[in-house]
N, C-alpha and C positions, 0 to 999 in steps of 0.2 A: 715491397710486395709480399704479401701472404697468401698461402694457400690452405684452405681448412678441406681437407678432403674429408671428414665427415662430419655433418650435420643435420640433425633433426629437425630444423626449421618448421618442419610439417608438423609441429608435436601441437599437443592444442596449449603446452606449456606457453606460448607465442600468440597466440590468440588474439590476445589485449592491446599487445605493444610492439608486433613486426615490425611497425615503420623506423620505430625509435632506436630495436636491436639491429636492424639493418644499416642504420645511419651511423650506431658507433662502431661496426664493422667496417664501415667503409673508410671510415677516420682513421682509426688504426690501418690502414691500407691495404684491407683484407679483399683482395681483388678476385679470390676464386671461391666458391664456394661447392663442394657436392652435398646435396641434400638426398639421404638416403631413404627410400619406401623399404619398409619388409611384410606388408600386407595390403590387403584391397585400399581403406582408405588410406593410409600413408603412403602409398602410389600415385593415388589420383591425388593429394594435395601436392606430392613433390611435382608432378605433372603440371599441375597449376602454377606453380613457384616458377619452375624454370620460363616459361612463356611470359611469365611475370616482367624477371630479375636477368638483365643480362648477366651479371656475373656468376648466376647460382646454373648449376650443373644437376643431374641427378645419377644415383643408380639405383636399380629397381631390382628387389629379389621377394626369398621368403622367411623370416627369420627360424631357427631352428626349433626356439621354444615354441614355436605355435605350427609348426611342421606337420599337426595331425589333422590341421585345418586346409593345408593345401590339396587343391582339384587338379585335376587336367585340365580343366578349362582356366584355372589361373594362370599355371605354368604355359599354355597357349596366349592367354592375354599380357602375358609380360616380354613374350616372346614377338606380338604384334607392336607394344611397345615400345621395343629396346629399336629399332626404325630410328627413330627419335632423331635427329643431329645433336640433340642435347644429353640424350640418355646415354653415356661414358664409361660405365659397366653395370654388371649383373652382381647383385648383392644386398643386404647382407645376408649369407649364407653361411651354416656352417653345423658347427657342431654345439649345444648347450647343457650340458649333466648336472649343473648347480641345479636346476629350476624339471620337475617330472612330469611338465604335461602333456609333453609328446615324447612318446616310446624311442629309445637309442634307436634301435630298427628301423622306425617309419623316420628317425631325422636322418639316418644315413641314407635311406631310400633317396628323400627330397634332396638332401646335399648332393651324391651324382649325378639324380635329374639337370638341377641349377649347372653342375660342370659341363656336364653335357651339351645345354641349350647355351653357355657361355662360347664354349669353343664351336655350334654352330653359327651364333649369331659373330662370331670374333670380337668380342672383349671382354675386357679384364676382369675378374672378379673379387671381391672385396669379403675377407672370411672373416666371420663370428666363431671365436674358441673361446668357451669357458668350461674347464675341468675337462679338458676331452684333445690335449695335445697330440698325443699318441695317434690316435684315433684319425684325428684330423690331417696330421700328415700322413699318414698310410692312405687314406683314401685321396686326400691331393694326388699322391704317386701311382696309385693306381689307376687312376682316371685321367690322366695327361694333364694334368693342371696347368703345367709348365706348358702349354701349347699357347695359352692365355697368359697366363701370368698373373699380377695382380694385387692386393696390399693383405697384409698381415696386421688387422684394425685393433689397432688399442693393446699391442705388444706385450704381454707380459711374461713370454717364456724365457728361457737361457742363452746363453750364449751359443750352443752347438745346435739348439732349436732351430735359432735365428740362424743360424749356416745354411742349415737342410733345406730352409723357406728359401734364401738367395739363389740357392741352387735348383731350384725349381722354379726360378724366374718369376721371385715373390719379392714387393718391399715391404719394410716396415714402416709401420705407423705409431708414432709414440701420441699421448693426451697427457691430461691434467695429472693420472697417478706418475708420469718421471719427475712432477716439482713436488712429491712426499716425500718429508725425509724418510721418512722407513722403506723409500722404493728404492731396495737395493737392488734387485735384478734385473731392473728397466735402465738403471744408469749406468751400472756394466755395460749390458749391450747396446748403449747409444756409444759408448766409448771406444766399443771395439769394431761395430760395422764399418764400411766405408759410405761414402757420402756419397755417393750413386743410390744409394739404396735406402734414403733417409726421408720418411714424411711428418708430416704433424698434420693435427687431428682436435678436436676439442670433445667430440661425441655431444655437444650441445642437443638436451638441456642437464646430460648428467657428468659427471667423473668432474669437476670442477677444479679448475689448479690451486695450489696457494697462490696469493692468499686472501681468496673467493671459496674456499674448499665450504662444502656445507649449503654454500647458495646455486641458484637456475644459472648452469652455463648460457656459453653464447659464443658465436665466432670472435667476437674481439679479446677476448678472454685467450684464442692461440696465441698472441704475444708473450706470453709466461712462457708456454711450452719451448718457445724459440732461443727464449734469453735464457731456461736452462738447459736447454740443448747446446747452443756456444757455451756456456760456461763449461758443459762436461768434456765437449771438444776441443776447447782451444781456439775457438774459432768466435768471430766478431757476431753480433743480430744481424747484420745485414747478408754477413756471406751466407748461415742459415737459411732467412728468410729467402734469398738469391740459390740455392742450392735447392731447396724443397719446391721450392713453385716451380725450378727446372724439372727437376723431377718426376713431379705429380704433370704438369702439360705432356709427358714424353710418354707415362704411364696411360691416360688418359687420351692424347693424340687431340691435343688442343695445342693451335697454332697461337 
C-alpha cells in the first residue's frame, strides 16, 4: 500500500487520460490518494474527484503565490467546505518569494488566515515554502500551528529545519527531488528523521522522480520515492510503504 499525500489530479495536465493514470495507480497499489485545490477551480475539481474516486482525499486552501487573489468570501467558502468527510486538511498554504505576484505582506496576511480557520475547523494543514523558510516557521510559531499540526510538502530544508517542524507537530513529505542525485539536503534529512514523521508525495503533474525526471508526474510514479527512501534508511519498500500510509491515515484521521 502506498500513500501519495499530494496530488494535483485536478490539473487539467490529466484532462485526456484520468482513467488510464488512475488505473496505473492503482496497479502499483496506490491506495490513498490526497488531491490538493489552492484556488476556486482547483477546489471545485478536487471536490468532484473525491465523490468520484473512493481512494482519492482532498485538502483545500489558498496557494501563497496567488494570495492577492483571495476574498473573504473564499476563505468563508473553503471553510463551508472543509465539512466535507472527505476534505482531510486545509492547504496548500504558505509562504512563496521565488515567484512576486502576491506582496510578502498580503501572503503573510492569507497564511494566518488559513492557520487560523485550520485550527477552527481542526485539521491538519499542508505548508507551501519556497525561499521563505525563516519566515514560514516564525509565523507557524506564532499562530499555534502546532495545535493542528500537519505536513511539510515537498521537504527541501535542513536538518535542524526539519527538527523545529517535528516539534511543532509537523511531518515531512519528501517527492521526486530525494531520487536527484545532486539532492543532497533532502537525503540527509530522510536519514536522520524518525519514521513516525516520514511521508512521500509525488506533487503530480510536476517535481518528477528519476528516472521520469523531465516528463508529467503521476501517483504511480511515488514508488521511486519509496525505493529511495529504503535505500537511504536501511529499510525494505514495503516497511516504507507500510510506515507512510501508517502515518499519513493517523495525520489525516482516516480509518
Amino acid at each position: 500500500m502506498l500513500f501519495d499525500t499530494h496530488v494535483h489530479l485536478n490539473a487539467e495536465q490529466y484532462d485526456t487520460d484520468l482513467e488510464e493514470v488512475v488505473q496505473r495507480a492503482r496497479e502499483e497499489k496506490v491506495d490513498h490518494v490526497v488531491v490538493v485545490g489552492f484556488d476556486r477551480p482547483t477546489i471545485t475539481r478536487a471536490m468532484e474527484l473525491i465523490e468520484e474516486y473512493d481512494f482519492m482525499y482532498a485538502s483545500i486552501g489558498w496557494h501563497p503565490v496567488d494570495a492577492i487573489d483571495m476574498t473573504d468570501e473564499d476563505l468563508l467558502w473553503i471553510k463551508e467546505l472543509s465539512a466535507h468527510e472527505k476534505v482531510v486538511a486545509i492547504g496548500e498554504m504558505g509562504l512563496d518569494y521565488h515567484w512576486d505576484k502576491s506582496p510578502k505582506d498580503v501572503q503573510k496576511e492569507v497564511f494566518r488566515k488559513q492557520i487560523a480557520l485550520a485550527k477552527e475547523v481542526r485539521l491538519p494543514i499542508i505548508i507551501h515554502n519556497r525561499d521563505a523558510t525563516e519566515d514560514v516557521v516564525t509565523i507557524l510559531k506564532e499562530e499555534g500551528a502546532e495545535a493542528v499540526g500537519g505536513i511539510m510538502h515537498c521537504f527541501t530544508g535542513s536538518v535542524e529545519v526539519a527538527r523545529q517542524c517535528m516539534d511543532m507537530n509537523f511531518y515531512l513529505s519528501f517527492g521526486g527531488p530525494v531520487t536527484f542525485k545532486n539532492a543532497k539536503k533532502p537525503k540527509e534529512v530522510v536519514k536522520e528523521i524518525p519514521n513516525d514523521r516520514l511521508l512521500i508525495e509525488t506533487d503530480c503533474p510536476f517535481l518528477t522522480p528519476h528516472p521520469f525526471r523531465g516528463k508529467r508526474n503521476e501517483p504511480s510514479y511515488v514508488k521511486y520515492v519509496a525505493e529511495q527512501i529504503a535505500e537511504l534508511k536501511g529499510m525494505t519498500y514495503e516497511e516504507v510503504a507500510a510506515v507512510t500510509t501508517e502515518n499519513a491515515k493517523r495525520l489525516f484521521h482516516i480509518n
